[in-house]
Backbone as XML, in Angstrom:
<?xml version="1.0"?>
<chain id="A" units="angstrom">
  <residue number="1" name="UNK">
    <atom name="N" x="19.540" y="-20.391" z="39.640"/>
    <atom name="CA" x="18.439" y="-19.678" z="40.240"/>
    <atom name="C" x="17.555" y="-20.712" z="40.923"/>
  </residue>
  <residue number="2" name="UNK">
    <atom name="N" x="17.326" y="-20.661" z="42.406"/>
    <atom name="CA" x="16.338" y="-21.267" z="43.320"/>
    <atom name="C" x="14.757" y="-20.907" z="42.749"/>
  </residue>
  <residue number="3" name="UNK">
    <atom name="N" x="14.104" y="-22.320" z="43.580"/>
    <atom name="CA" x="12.402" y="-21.478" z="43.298"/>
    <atom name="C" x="12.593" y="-20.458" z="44.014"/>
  </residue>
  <residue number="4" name="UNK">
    <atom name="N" x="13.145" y="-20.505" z="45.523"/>
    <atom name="CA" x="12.696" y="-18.645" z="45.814"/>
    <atom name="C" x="12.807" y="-17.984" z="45.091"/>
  </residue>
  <residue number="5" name="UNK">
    <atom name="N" x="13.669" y="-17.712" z="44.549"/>
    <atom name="CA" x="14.191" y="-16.630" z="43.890"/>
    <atom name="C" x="13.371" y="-16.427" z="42.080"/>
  </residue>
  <residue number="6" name="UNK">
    <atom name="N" x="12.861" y="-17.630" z="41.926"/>
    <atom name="CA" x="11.594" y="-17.460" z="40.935"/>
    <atom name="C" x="10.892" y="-17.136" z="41.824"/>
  </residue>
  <residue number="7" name="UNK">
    <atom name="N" x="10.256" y="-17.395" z="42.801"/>
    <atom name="CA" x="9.026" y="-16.912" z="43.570"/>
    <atom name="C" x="8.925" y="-15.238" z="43.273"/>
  </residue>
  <residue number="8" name="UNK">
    <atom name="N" x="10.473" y="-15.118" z="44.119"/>
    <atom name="CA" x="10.485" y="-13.547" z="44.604"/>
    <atom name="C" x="10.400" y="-12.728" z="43.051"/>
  </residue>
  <residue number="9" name="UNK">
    <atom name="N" x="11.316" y="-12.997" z="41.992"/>
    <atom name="CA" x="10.913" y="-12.189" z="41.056"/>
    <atom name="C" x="9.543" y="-12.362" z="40.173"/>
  </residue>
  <residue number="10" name="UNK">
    <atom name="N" x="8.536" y="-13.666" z="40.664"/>
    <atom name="CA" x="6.952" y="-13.382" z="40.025"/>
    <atom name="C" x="6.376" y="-12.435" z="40.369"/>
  </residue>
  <residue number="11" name="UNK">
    <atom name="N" x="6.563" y="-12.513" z="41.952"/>
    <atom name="CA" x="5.988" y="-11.736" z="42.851"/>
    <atom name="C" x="6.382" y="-10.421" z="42.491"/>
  </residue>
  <residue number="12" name="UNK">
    <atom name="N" x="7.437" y="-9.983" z="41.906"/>
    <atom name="CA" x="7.431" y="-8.453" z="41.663"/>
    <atom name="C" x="7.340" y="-8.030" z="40.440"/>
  </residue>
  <residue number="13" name="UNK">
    <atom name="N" x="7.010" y="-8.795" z="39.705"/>
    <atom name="CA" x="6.220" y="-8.913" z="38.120"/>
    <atom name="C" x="4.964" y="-8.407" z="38.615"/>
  </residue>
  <residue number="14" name="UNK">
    <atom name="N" x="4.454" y="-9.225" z="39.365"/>
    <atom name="CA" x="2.632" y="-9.078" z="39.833"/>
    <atom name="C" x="2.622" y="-8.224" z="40.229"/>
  </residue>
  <residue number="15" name="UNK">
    <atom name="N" x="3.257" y="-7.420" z="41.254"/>
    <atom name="CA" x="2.827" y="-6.250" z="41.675"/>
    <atom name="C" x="3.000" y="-4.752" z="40.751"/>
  </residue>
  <residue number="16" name="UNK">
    <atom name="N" x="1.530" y="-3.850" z="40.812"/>
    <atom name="CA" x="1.204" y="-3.073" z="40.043"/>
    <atom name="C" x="1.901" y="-1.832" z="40.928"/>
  </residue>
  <residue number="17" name="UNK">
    <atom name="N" x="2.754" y="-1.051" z="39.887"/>
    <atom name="CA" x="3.486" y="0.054" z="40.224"/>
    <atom name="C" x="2.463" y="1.267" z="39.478"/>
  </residue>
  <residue number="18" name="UNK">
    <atom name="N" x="3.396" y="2.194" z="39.948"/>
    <atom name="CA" x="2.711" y="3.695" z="39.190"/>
    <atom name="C" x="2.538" y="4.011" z="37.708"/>
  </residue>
  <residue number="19" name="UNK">
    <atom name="N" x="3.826" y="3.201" z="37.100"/>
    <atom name="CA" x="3.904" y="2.827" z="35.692"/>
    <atom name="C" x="2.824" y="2.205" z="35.079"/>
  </residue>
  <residue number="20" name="UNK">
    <atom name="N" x="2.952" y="0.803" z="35.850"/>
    <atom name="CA" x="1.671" y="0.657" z="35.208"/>
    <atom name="C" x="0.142" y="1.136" z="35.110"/>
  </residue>
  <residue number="21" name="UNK">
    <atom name="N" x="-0.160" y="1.780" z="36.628"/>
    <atom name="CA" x="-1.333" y="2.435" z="36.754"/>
    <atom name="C" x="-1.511" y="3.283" z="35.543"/>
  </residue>
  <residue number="22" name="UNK">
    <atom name="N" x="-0.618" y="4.417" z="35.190"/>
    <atom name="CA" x="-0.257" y="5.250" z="34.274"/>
    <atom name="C" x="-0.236" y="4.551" z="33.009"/>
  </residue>
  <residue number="23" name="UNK">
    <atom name="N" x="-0.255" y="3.805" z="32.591"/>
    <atom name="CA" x="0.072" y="3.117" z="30.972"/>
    <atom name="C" x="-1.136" y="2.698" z="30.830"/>
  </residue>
  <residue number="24" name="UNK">
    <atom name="N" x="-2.245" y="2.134" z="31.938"/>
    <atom name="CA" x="-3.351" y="1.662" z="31.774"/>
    <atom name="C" x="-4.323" y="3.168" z="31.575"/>
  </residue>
  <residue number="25" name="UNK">
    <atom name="N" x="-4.207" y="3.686" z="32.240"/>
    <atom name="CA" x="-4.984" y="5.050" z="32.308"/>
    <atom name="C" x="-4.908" y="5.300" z="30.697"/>
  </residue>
  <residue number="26" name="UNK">
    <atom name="N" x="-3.649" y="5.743" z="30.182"/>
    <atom name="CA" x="-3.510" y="6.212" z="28.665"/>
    <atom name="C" x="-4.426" y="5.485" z="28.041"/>
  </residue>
  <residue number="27" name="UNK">
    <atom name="N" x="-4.360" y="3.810" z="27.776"/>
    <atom name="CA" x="-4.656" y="3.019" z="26.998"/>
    <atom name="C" x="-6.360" y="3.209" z="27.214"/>
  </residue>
  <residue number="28" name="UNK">
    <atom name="N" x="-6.892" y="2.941" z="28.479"/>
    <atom name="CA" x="-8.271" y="3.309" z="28.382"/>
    <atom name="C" x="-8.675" y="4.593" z="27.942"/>
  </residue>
  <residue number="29" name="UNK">
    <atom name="N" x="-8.197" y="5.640" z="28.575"/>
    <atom name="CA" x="-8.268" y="7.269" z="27.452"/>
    <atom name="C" x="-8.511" y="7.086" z="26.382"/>
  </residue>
  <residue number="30" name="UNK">
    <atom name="N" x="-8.043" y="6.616" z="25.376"/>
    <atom name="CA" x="-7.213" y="6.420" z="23.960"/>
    <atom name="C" x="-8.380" y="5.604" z="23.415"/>
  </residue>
  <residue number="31" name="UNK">
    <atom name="N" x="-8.441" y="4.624" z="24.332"/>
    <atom name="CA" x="-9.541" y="3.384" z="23.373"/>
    <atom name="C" x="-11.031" y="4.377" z="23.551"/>
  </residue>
  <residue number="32" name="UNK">
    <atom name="N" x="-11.358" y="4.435" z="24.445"/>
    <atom name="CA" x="-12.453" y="5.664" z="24.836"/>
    <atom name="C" x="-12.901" y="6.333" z="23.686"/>
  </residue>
  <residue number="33" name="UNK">
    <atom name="N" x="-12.019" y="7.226" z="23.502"/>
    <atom name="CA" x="-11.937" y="8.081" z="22.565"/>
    <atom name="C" x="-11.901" y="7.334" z="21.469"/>
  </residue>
  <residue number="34" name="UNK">
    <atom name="N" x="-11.122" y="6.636" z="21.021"/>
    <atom name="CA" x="-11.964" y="5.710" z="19.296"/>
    <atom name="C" x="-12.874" y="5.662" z="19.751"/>
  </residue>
  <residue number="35" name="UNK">
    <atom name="N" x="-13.829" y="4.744" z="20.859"/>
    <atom name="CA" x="-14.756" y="4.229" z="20.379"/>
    <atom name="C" x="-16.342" y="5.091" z="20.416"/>
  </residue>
  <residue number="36" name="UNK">
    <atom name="N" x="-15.679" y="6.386" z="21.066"/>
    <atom name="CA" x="-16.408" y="7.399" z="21.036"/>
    <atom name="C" x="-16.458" y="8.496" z="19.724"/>
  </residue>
  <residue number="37" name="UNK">
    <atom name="N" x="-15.676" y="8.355" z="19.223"/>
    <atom name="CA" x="-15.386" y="9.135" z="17.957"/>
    <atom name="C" x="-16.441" y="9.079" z="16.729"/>
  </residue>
  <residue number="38" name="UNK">
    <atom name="N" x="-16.692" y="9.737" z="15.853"/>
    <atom name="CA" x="-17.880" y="9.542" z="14.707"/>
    <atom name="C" x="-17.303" y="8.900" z="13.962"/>
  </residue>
  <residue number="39" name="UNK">
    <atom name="N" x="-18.345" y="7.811" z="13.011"/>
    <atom name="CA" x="-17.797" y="7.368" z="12.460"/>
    <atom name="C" x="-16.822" y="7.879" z="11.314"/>
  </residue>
  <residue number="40" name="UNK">
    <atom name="N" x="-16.371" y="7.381" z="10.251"/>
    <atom name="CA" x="-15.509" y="7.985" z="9.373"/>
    <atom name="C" x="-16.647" y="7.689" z="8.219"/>
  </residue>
  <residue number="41" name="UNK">
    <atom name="N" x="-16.202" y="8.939" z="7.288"/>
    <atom name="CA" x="-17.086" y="9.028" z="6.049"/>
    <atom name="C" x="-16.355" y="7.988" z="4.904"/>
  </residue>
  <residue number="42" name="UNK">
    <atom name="N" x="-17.399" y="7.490" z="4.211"/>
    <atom name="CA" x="-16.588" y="7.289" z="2.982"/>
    <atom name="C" x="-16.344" y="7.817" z="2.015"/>
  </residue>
  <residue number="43" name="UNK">
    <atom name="N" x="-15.274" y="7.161" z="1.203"/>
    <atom name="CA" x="-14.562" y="8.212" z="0.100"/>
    <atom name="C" x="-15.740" y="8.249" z="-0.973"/>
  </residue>
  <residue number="44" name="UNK">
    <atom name="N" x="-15.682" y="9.447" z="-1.648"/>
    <atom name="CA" x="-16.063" y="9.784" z="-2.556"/>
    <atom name="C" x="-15.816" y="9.446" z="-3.671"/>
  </residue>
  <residue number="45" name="UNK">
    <atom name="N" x="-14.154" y="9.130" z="-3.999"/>
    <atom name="CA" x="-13.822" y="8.900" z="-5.371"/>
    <atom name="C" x="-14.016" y="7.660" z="-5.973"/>
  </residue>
  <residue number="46" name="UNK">
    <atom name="N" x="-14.525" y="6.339" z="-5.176"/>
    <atom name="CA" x="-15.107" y="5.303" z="-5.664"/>
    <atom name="C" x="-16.058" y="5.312" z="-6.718"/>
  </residue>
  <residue number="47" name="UNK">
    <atom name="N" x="-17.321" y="5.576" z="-5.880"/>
    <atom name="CA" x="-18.573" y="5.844" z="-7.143"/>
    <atom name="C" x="-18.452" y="6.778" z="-8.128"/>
  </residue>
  <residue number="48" name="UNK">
    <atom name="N" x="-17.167" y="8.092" z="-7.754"/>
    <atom name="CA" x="-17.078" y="8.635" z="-9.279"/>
    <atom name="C" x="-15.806" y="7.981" z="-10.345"/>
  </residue>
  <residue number="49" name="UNK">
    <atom name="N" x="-15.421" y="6.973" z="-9.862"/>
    <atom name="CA" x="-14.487" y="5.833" z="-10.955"/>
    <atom name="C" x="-15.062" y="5.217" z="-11.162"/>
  </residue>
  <residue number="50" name="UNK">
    <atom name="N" x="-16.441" y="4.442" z="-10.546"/>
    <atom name="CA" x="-17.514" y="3.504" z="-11.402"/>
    <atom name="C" x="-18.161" y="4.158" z="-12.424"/>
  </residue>
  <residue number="51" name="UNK">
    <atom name="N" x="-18.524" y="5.196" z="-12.337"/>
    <atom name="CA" x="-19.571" y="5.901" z="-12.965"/>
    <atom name="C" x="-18.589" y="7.014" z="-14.257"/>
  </residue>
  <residue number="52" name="UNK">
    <atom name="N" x="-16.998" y="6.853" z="-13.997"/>
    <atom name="CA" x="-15.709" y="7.091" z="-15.347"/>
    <atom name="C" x="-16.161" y="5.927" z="-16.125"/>
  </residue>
  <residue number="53" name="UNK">
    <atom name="N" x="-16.145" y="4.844" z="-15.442"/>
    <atom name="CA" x="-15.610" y="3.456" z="-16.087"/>
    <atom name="C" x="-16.843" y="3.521" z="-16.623"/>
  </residue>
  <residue number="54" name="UNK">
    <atom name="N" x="-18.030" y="3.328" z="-16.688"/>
    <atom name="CA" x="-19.449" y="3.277" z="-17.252"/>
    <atom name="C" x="-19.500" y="3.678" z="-18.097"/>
  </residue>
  <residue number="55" name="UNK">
    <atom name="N" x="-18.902" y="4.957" z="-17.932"/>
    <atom name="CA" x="-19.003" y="6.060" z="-19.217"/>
    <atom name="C" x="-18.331" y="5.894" z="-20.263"/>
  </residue>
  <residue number="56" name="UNK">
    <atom name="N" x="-17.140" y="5.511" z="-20.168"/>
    <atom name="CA" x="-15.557" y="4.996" z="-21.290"/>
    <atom name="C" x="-16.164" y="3.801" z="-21.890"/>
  </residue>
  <residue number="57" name="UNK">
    <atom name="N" x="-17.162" y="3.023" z="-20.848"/>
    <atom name="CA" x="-17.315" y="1.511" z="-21.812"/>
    <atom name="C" x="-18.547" y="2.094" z="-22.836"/>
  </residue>
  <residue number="58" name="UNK">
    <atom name="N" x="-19.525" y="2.752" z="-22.562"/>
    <atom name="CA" x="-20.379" y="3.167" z="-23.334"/>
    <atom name="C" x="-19.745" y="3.754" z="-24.190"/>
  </residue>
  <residue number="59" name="UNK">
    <atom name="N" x="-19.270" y="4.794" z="-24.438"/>
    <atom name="CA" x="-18.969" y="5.196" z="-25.365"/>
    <atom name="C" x="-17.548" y="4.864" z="-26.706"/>
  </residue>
  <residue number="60" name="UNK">
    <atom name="N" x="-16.960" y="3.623" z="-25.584"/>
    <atom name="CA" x="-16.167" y="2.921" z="-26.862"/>
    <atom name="C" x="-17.107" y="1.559" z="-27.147"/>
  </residue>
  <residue number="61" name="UNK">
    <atom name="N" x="-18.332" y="1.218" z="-26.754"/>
    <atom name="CA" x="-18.440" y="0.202" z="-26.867"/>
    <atom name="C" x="-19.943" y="0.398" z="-27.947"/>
  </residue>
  <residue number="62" name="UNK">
    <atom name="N" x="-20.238" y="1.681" z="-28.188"/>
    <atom name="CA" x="-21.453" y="2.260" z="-29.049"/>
    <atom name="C" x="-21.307" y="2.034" z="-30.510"/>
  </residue>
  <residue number="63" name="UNK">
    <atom name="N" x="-21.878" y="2.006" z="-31.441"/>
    <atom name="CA" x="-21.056" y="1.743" z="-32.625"/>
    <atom name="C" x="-20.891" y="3.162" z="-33.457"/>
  </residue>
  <residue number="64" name="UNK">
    <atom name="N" x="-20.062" y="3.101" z="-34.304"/>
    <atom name="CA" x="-19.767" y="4.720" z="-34.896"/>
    <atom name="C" x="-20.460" y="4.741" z="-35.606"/>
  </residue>
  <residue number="65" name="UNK">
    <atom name="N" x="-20.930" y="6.209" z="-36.125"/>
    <atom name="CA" x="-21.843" y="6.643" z="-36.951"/>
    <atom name="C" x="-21.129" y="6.342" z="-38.278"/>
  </residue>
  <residue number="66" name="UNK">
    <atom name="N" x="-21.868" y="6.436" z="-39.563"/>
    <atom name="CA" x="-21.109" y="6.648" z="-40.536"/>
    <atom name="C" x="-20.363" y="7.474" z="-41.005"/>
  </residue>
  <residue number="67" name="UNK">
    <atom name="N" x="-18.976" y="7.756" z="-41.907"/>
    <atom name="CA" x="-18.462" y="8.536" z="-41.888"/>
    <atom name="C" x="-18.627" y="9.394" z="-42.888"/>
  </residue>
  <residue number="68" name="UNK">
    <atom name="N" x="-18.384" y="10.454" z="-43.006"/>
    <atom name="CA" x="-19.001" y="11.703" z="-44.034"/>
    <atom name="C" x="-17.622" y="11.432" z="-45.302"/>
  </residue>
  <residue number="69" name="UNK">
    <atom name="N" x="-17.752" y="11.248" z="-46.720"/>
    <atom name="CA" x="-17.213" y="11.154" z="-47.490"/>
    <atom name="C" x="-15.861" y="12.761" z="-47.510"/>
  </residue>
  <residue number="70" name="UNK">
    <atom name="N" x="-14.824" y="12.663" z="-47.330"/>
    <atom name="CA" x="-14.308" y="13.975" z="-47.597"/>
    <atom name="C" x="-14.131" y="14.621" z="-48.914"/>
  </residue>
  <residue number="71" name="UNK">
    <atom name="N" x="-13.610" y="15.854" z="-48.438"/>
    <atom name="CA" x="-13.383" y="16.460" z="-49.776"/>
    <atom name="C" x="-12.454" y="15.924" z="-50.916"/>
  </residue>
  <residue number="72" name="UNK">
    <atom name="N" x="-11.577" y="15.210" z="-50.663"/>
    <atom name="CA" x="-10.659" y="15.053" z="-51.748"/>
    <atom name="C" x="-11.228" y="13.514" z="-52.483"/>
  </residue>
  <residue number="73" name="UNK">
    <atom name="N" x="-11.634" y="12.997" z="-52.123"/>
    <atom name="CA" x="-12.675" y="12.089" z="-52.722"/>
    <atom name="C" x="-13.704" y="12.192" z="-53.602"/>
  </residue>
  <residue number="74" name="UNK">
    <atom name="N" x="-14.622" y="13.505" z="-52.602"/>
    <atom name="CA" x="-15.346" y="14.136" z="-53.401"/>
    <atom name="C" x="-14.949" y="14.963" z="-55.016"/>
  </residue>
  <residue number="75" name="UNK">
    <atom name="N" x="-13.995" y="15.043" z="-54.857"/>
    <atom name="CA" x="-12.489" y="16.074" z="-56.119"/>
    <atom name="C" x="-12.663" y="14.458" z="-57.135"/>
  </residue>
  <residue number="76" name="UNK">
    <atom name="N" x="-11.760" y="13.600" z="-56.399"/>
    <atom name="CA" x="-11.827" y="12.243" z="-57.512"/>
    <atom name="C" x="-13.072" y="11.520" z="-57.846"/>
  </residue>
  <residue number="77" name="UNK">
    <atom name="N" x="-14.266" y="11.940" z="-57.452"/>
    <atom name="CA" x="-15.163" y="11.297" z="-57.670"/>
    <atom name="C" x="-15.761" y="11.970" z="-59.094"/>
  </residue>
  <residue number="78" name="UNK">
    <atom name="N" x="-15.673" y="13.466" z="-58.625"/>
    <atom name="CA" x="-16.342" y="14.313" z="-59.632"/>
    <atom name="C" x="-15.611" y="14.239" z="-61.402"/>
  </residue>
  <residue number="79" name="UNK">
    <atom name="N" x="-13.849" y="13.896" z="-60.686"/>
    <atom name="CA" x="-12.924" y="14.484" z="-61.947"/>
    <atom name="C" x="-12.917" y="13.009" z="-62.554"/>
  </residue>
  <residue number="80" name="UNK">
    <atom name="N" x="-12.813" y="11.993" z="-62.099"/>
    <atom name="CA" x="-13.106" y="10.872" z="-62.672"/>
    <atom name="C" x="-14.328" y="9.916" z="-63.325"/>
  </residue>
  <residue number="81" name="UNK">
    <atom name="N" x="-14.963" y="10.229" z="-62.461"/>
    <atom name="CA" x="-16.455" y="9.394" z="-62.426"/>
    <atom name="C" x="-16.537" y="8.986" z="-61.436"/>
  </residue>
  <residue number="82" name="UNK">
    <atom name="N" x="-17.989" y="7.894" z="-61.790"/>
    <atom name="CA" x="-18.223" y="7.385" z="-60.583"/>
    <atom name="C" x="-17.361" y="5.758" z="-60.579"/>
  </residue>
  <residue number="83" name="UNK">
    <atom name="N" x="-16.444" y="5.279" z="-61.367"/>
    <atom name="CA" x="-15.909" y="4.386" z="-61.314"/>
    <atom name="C" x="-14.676" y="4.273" z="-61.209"/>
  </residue>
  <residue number="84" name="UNK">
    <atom name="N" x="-13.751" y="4.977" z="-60.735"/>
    <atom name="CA" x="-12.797" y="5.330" z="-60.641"/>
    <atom name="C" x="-12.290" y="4.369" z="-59.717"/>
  </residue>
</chain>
């Protein structure tokens, strides 16, 4: 391949056809429109998984109440004594 013949095929690289007119048109449309568009909301389910997680640590992290003696204890306590 000669320089002409690089010349001649730059030269018809450079020149703007209908195609491209058309592909540029879309692309500006398109970007347009994003950058015209509202913004996007954010999600919701974030702050209600912080505010799960808050809740799970509080309440495993609280200390337990005391526990109520049951009945069958109460049975060996009575039928034995108190030293059993």
């Amino acid at each position: 391949m000669t320089d002409d013949d690089l010349d001649l095929l730059f030269a018809q690289a450079r020149a703007e056809t209908p195609a491209d007119a058309g592909a540029a048109d879309r692309f500006l449309a398109r970007h347009r429109a994003e950058r015209a568009a509202p913004p996007r909301r954010a999600p919701r389910w974030p702050p209600l998984l912080a505010a799960a997680a808050i809740l799970a640590g509080v309440l495993v992290l609280r200390p337990t109440p005391a526990l109520p003696a049951s009945a069958a204890y109460d049975v060996y306590q009575g039928t034995l004594g108190e030293g059993w």
